[in-house]
N, C-alpha and C positions, 0 to 999 in steps of 0.2 A: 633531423633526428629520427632514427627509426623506430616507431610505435611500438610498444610491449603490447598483449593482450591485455593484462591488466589494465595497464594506464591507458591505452584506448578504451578500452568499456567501461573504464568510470568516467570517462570525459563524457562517452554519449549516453551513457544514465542520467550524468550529472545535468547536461541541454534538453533532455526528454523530461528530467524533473521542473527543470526553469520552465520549460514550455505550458509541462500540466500548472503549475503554481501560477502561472500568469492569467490561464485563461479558469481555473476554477478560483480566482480571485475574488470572482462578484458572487460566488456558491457561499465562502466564506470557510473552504476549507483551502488546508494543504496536501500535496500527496503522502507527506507521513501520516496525517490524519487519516488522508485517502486509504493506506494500508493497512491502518488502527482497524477502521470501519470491512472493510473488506473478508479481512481474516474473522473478525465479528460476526457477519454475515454468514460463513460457511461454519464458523464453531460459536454454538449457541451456548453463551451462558459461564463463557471461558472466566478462568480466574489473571484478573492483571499481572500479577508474575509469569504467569504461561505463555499469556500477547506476550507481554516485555521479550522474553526466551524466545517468542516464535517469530518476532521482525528482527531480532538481534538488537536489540537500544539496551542500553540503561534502565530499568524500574524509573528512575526518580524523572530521565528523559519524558517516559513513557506517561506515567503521571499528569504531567503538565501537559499536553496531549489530549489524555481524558478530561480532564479539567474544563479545557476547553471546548470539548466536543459535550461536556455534559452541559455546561454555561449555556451550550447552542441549542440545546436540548435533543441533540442524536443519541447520546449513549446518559446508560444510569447504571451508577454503581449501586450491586446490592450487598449486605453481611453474609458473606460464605456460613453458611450454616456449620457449618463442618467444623469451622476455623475463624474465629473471631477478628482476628487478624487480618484477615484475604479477603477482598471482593469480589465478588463475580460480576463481568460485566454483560448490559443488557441493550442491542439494538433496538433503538427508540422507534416506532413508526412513520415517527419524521424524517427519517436516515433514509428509509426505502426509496422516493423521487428522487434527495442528492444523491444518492447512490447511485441510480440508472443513467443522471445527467452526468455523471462523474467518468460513469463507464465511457458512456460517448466522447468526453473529454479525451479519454484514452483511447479510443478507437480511430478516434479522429488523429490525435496524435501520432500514433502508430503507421497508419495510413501514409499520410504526411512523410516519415522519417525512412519505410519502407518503398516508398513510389520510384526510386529508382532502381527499383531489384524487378526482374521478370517474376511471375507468379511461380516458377520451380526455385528460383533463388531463393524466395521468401522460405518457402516450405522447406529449402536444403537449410537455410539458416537456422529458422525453428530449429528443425530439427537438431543439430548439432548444436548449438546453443541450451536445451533440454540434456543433451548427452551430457554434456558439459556437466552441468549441475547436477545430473544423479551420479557423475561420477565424484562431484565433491561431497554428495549427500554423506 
């Protein structure tokens, strides 16, 4: 059977997520949580509806998620001033170490899945890969 784009790039998202999940197992996160934390990281103070909207999940997905990263003690929910309703979410200071070992988890990963491209391959993929996605933006 000859590979669609699509249905190749979700297969090898799909082994690149099995991979991270494996080895950030003993972290005691996942890579959606990985994602949760991430987008946290660069938007300080974000309201959970907006994460929810900005990894593309479900609210209620997303949710249990937090839940969980708050249980671990990475993320706190606070009352959206604004909006009684909304929380805003707050990266915990114990997020910052998982987070950099997380990164490596992924560097490592990447490394690994990439090592049979020459270093212009790499960078022509990047790059059109990136196209790709601001042209769906």
């Amino acid at each position: 059977m000859q590979s669609k784009f699509g249905f190749l790039s979700y297969e090898i998202s799909h082994i690149i997520r099995q991979r991270f999940n494996k080895k950030a197992e003993t972290l005691g996160v996942t890579h959606s949580q990985w994602r949760a934390l991430a987008y946290l990281s660069e938007n300080k103070n974000c309201r959970q509806i907006d994460l929810a909207d900005a990894l593309e999940i479900k609210p209620i997905t997303l949710a249990r998620q937090i839940d969980l990263l708050e249980d671990s003690g990475l993320v706190q929910r606070n009352q959206d001033s604004e909006d009684r309703r909304a929380y805003r979410l707050e990266l915990l200071p114990k997020a910052l170490p998982i987070m950099q070992e997380l990164w490596m988890i992924a560097d490592e990963i990447e490394a690994n899945v990439l090592r049979i491209l020459a270093p212009e391959e790499r960078n022509l993929l990047l790059d059109m890969l990136h196209k790709i996605k601001g042209n769906l933006s």
